[in-house]
N, C-alpha and C positions, 0 to 999 in steps of 0.2 A: 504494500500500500504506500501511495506517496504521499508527501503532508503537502505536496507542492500542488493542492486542486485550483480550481478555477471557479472565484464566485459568480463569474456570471453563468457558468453550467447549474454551479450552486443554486442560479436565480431561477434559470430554465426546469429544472427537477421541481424546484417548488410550484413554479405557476403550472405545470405538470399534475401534481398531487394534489393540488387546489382547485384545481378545474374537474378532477377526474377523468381526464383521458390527454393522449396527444396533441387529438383533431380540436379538442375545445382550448386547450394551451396554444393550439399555433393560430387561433381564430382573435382569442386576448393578445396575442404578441406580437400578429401581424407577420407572420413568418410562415414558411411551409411543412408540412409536417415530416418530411421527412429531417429537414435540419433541425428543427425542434429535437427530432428522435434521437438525432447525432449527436447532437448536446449532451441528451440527458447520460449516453453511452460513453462518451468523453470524462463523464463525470462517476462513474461508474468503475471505468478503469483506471484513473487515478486513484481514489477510494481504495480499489479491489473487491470490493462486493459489489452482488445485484441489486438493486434499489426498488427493481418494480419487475411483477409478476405476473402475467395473464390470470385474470379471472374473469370467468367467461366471456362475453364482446368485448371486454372492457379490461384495464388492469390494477392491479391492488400493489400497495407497496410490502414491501420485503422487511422481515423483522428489521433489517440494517436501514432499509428504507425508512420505515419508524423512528429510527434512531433519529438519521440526517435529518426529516423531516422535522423533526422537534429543534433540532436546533437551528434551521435551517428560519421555521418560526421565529424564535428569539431574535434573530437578525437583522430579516428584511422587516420586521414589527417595528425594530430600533430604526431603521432605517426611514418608513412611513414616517415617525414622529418626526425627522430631522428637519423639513421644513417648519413646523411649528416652534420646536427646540428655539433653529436659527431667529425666527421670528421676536419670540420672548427675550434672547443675549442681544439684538442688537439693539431692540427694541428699548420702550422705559422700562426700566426696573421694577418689581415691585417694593410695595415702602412695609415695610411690616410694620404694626404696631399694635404693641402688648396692652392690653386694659385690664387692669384688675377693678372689680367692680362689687361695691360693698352690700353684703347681705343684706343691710337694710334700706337701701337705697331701691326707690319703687324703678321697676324695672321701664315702664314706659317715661317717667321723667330722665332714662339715663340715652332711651332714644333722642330727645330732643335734647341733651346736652351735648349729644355725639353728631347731630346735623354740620358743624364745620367742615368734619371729615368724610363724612362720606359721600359726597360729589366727587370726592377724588378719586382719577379711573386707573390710578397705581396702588389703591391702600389694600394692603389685606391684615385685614384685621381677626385678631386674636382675643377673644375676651374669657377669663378668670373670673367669676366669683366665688366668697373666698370670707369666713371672719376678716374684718376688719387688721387687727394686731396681724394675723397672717400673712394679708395683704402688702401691709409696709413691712415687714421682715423679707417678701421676694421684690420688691420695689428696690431696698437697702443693697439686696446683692446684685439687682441690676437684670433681674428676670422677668419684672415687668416696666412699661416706659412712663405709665401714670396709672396711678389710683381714683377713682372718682368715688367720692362718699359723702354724708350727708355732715362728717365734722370735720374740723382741725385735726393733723397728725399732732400728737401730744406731746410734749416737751419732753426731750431724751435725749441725752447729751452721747449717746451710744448711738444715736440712729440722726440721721444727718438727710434729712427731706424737711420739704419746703410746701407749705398750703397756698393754694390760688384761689380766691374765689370765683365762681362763677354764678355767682346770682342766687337771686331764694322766691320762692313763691308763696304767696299765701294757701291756708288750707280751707277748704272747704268740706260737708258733709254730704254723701250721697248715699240713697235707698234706692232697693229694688221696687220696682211695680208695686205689689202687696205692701208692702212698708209706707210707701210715700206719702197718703195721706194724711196717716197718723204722726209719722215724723215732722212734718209739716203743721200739722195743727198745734198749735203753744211753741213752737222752735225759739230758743233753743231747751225750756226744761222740758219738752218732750220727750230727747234723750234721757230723761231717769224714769220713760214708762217704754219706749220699745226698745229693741236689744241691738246694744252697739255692736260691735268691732273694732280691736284696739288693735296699733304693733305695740308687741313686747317694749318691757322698760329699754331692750337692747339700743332700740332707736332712739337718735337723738333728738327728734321732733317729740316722742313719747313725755318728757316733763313737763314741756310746754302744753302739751295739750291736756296734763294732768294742773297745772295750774291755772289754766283758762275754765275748766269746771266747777274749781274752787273759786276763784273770782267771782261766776254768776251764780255761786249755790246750788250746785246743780250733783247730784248726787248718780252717776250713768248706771245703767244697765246693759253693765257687761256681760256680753256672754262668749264672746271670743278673743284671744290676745294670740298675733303673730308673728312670727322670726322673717318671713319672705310674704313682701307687701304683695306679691303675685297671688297666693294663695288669700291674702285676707279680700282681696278684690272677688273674688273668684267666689267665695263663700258667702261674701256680701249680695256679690249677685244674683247668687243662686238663693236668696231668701233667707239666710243668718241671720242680719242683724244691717245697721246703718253703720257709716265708714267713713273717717276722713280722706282727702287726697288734697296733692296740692292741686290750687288751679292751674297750674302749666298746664297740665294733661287733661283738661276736663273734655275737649269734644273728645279726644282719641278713647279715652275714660268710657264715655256714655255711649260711643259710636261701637264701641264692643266688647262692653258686658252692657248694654240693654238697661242701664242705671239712668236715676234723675238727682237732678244740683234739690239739696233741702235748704241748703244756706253757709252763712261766711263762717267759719269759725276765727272771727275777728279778731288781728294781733295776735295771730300765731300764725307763724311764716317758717317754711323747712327750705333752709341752708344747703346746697352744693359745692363742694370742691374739689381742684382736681390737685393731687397730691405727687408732688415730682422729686426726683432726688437728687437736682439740679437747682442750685438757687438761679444761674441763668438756662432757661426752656433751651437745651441744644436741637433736640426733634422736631422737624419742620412742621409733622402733624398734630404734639400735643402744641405747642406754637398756635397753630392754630383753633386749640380748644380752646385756650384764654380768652380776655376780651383783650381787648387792644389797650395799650397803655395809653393813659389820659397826658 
């Protein structure tokens, strides 16, 4: 056997075993079949085995045939891709960019803090979520390029990242269908006869909305408290209990979970920021998440 074969015999054997016979190989190639045929024989006795076997009008390939033809696959597969391949190297690059994104952070307000970036037709983006503390411990070692959460990274002279803000929204209260009239009627001590929906103490908006209750005397009826503002949405909709959100999201909100606005939850506002571990933004994308400097 010689190792000194011929890929393009190599190419002719495969569009051969592809097509299932000569006549439809030299029909694809544009060739005649008997030089098709010559090919595939050329390639054959290079090799030293037979590749292909008559079975009945037609022919089958040879255990060795099998063989070639597998790799034979791997090859001209790699080969199809190379225009694409080339396309992508000379082409724009893409921009990766890592988000780590805070459990308590409502998932549709992290859509619209992420609107800077995503027009752009190089980003591929990657998102984390993640506890919080987690979160800046893989920021710190440079595993992710920003954290978006609902507080300040907190003073630690071991960990070396930087808070941006990016804005806050006021909160408001929304009911499912079945809830909304009664939520509605007396708002806001309504909330201490129909059954709320809290996030967990985890959330940073959570005190504030613990002392906005106390301010009006207002005693709630709790019956659910969540870790993932995803699920408190979701149970709210489905007829649990009444919920706050911020207003950022309210048509995306109502437009799908089927929810109605009850009212403001007045002076209490949930805080976003995006957490870098760069006091100057080097990444052209989180760069872009900021606002612009006044």
């Amino acid at each position: 056997m010689s190792t000194d074969f011929s890929y393009r015999h190599l190419y002719y054997f495969w569009v051969v075993a592809k097509e299932g016979g000569m006549s439809r190989a030299a029909d694809r190639l544009g060739m005649a079949v008997q030089t098709v045929s010559t090919q595939v024989r050329e390639l054959e006795r290079s090799l030293g085995y037979a590749l292909l076997k008559p079975a009945g009008r037609g022919i089958a390939l040879t255990d060795a045939g099998v063989a070639v033809m597998q790799q034979a696959e791997k090859i001209f597969q790699l080969g199809e891709q190379l225009p694409a391949a080339l396309r992508d190297a000379v082409g724009s690059p893409r921009v990766r960019l890592a988000v780590g994104i805070s459990d308590g952070l409502p998932k549709l307000a992290v859509w619209h803090l992420m609107q800077p970036v995503m027009q752009d037709p190089n980003l591929k983006l990657i998102c984390h979520q993640d506890e919080f503390e987690d979160l800046l411990g893989d920021l710190a070692l440079h595993r992710l390029d920003v954290v978006l959460a609902d507080r300040t990274a907190p003073p630690n002279p071991n960990l070396k990242v930087y808070s941006h803000s990016l804005g806050s929204s006021t909160l408001a209260w929304y009911a499912p269908p079945a809830l909304l009239e009664a939520a509605r009627k007396g708002f806001p001590q309504s909330l201490s006869r129909v059954p709320v929906l809290l996030p967990t103490t985890h959330a940073a908006v959570r005190p504030r909305i613990d002392q906005w209750f106390e301010r009006l005397s207002i005693r709630p009826n709790v019956v659910g408290e969540f870790e993932d503002s995803a699920l408190l949405k979701t149970f709210g909709a489905a007829g649990m209990g009444v919920f706050p959100v911020a207003e950022l999201v309210e048509s995306e909100l109502m437009a799908r979970y089927g929810v109605k606005r009850v009212g403001a939850c007045e002076g209490v506002e949930e805080h976003f920021f995006a957490i870098g571990a760069q006091k100057k933004v080097l990444h052209p994308l989180v760069q872009k998440l900021l606002p612009a400097p006044r």
